[in-house]
N, C-alpha and C positions, 0 to 999 in steps of 0.2 A: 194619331195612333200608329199610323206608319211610322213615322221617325222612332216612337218610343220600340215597336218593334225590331227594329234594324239595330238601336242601342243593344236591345237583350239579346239579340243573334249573336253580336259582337261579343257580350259579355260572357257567351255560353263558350266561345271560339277560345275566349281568354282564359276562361278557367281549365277548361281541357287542357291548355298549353301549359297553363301554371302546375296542371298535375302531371303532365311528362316532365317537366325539367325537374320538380322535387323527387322523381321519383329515380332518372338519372342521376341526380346529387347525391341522393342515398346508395346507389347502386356503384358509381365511383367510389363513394369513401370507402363500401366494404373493400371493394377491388385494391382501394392504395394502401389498404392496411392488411391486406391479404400478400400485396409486392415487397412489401418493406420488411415483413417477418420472415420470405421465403429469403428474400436479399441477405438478410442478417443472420437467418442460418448457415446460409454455403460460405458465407467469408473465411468462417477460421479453416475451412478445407484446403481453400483457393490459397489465402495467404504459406499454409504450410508448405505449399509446393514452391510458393516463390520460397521460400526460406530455404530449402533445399535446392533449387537452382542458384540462389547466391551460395552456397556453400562449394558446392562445385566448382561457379566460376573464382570464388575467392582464392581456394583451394589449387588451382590449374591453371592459373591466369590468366589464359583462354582456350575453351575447347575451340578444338577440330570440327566446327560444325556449320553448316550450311545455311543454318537459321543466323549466324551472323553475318554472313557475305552479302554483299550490296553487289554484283550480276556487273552492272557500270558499262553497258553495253552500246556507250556514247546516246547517238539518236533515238537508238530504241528502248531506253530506260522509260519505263513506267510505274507511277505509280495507284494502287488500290487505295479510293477513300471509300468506304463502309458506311453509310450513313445510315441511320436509324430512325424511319418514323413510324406514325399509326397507320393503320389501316379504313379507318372513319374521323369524321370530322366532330366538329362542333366541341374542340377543344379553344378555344382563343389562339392564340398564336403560336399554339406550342408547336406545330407545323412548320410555317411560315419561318419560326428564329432557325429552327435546326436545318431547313433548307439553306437557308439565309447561309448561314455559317458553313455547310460545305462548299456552294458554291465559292466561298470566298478562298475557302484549302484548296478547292482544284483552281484558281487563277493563282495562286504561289505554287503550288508544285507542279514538277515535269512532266508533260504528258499523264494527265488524269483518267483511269478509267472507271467508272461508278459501278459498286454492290450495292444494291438497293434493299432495305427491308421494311416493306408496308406498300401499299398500293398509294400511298398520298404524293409520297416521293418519287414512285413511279413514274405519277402522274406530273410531278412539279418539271421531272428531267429527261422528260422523253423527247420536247421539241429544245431539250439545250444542245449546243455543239463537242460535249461529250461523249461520251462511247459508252453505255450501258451493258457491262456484263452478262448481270444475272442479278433476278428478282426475287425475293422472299418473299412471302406474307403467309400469319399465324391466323389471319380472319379474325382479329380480335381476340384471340384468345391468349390467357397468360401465358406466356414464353416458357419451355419447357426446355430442359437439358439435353435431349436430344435436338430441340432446332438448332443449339448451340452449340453441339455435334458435328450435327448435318453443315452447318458455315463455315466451322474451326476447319472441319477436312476439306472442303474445296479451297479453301484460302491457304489451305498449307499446299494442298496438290499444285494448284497456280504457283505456287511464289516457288517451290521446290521446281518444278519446268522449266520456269524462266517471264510465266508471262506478264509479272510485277517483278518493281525490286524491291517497294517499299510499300508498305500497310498502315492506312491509319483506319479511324470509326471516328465516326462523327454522333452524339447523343446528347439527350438533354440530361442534365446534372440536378438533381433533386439538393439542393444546400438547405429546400425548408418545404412546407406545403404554400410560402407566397415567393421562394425566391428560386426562379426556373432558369437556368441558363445553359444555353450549348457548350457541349465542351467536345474537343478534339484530343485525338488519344492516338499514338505511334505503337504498331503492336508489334510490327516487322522491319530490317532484320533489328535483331534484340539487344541491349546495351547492357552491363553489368551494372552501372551505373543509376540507368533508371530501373530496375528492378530495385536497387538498394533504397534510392530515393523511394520507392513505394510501398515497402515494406514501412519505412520511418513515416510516412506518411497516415498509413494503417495504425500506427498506434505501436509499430513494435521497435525493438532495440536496434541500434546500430548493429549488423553484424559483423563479428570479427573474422581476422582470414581465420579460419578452421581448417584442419585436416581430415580429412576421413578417408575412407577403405571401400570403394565401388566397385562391386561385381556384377557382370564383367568386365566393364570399364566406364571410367567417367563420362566419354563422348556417348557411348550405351543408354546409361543412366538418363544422361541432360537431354538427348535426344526423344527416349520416351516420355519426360515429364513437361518438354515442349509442348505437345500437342495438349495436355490438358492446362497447361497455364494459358495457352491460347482461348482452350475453350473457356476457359474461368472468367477471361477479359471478357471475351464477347457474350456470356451471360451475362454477368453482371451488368454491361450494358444495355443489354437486351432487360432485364429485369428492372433495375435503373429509370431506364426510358419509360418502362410499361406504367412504373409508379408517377412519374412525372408526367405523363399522359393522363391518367385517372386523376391526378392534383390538379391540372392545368380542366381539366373537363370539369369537375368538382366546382372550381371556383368557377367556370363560366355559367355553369346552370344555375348556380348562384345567383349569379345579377342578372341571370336571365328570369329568375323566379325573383326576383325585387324590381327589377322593370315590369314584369306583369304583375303583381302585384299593384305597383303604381298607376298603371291605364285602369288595370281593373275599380281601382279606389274612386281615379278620376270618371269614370264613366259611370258607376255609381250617384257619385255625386250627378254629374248631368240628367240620368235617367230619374235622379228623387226630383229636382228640380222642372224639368220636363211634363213629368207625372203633377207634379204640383200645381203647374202650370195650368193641364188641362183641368183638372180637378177644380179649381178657383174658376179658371173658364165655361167649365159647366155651370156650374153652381152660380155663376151671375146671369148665364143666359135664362135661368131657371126662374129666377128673381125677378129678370128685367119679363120675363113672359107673364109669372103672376100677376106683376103691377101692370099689365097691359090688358092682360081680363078685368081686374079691379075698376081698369078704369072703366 
């Protein structure tokens, strides 16, 4: 009887379990399909601005602007990696790759300092031998425009000062709900080049050199639609991540509710056989006592 009760403890432990992970499964997939519509509304905004800062730079061949200058101050050249994680676990590896994968940009590039967003990363790089800026975290919550805000401006105030010369983000790339990969992205100073490439990338036309008429003047112009092109990248990122976080969690609670499933099937089974056991064991002690009065 003991044993049989310790199975049911077990099996009561396992159902509980099996109904928090279904109920995280459920509660990620709203989430990643709440990330991926917000994502696909802001694009055509975002894209329109790169469109018009290649028009500019097409236009002028190159601004007068400070967002292109690389600082180049020998020893003391720095650069800002941006790296993006969660703030909780119980994602599968979706942590661990995008850790993975900064550490490996700040051992090729010069002097690394780390922007962190999420406490996991915090945590992953607090005893490394980099230099930790400054920490973010949304507590879980979906990425809002204003946190994208709140980054763009300090990453622009830094890099305008002098105390980076270059900028990247480090996040995870949503290519499907099973195909999750980190990806690195250059945000600072800015190329004409890769802005074009990423416009074509997006879906849209080669742009040609165009002419236009900017009041008050084109360095003006490109200068204020910097900071929001800034901020569009590190959304999007931020948005991005957040859905490849809820996908990568999605699928873990997944097998984690097919693994208990499984003990629980298995422990069933032991517990009918068990019970069987004693049931036949009674019922012949039962038998072997009548035929002992009998006799």
């Amino acid at each position: 009887m003991a044993n049989l009760r310790d199975v049911r403890l077990r099996m009561r432990a396992i159902d509980q379990t099996l109904q928090v992970t279904r109920a995280m499964n459920l509660i990620s997939t709203a989430k990643l399909r709440k990330g991926r519509r917000i994502l696909k509304d802001t694009e055509p905004f975002f894209t329109r601005i790169q469109k018009s800062m290649y028009d500019i730079l097409s236009g002028a061949g190159k601004v007068d602007s400070d967002f292109f200058n690389r600082h180049g101050r020998g020893s003391a050249y720095h650069t800002a990696v941006i790296t993006v994680t969660s703030d909780k676990g119980l994602a599968g590896g979706y942590n661990a790759n995008v850790c993975r994968q900064a550490g490996d940009l700040c051992s090729r590039v010069k002097n690394p300092l780390l922007i962190l967003i999420g406490s996991i990363g915090y945590r992953y790089f607090i005893n490394s031998p980099y230099l930790i800026l400054e920490n973010f975290s949304f507590r879980s919550r979906m990425p809002e425009m204003e946190n994208a805000r709140e980054i763009a401006e300090y990453i622009i105030s830094q890099y305008l000062w002098g105390m980076f010369d270059e900028v990247h983000v480090v996040y995870t790339h949503m290519y499907s709900t099973i195909k999750l990969l980190p990806a690195e992205r250059q945000i600072l100073p800015l190329d004409a080049g890769t802005i074009q490439s990423e416009l074509e990338k997006a879906g849209g036309l080669k742009r040609e050199e165009l002419h236009f008429e900017f009041l008050p003047s084109k360095k003006d112009v490109f200068d204020a639609l910097v900071p929001l092109y800034i901020r569009g990248i590190i959304y999007g990122s931020l948005i991005e991540a957040y859905a490849s976080e809820q996908s990568a969690r999605m699928s873990a609670m997944d097998e984690a509710s097919k693994s208990a499933e499984d003990m629980l099937a298995s422990l069933q089974l032991n517990y009918n056989r068990s019970r069987q056991a004693g049931i036949t064991q009674e019922m012949s002690e039962i038998a072997g006592g009548s035929a002992a009065l009998d006799n």
